[in-house]
C-alpha angles and dihedrals in degrees: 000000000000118000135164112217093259086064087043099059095031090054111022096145089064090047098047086050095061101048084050083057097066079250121147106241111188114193114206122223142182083239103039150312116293122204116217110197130169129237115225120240128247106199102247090122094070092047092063110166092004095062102091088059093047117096121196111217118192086216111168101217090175091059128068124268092219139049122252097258094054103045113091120178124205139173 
């Protein structure tokens, strides 16, 4: 999406929107381009006073625990 900084400030919504959409906003300025892009969240807003005794661990549950070599399977 192309807008000029008028267009920025008169329909922000719409523009917000669309950077929440993944999608790529240019602005328009008398100096430059500039590029509005947003950061994805992480959750930590719905944890509110928890979220200093919460840990995020990148665990890969899909994935085996062991290596090959290690892992024997019986009956």
């Amino acid at each position: 999406m192309k807008t000029n900084v008028s267009t920025l400030l008169r329909e922000f919504p719409k523009v917000r929107q669309a950077a929440l959409a993944g999608e790529e906003v240019i602005i328009s300025t008398r100096e430059g381009d500039l590029r509005l892009t947003a950061v994805a969240s992480n959750g930590e807003s719905i944890l509110g006073s928890r979220k200093e005794r919460i840990r995020f661990a990148d665990d890969r549950l899909d994935e085996p625990t062991l290596p090959e070599n290690e892992w024997k399977p019986s009956l």
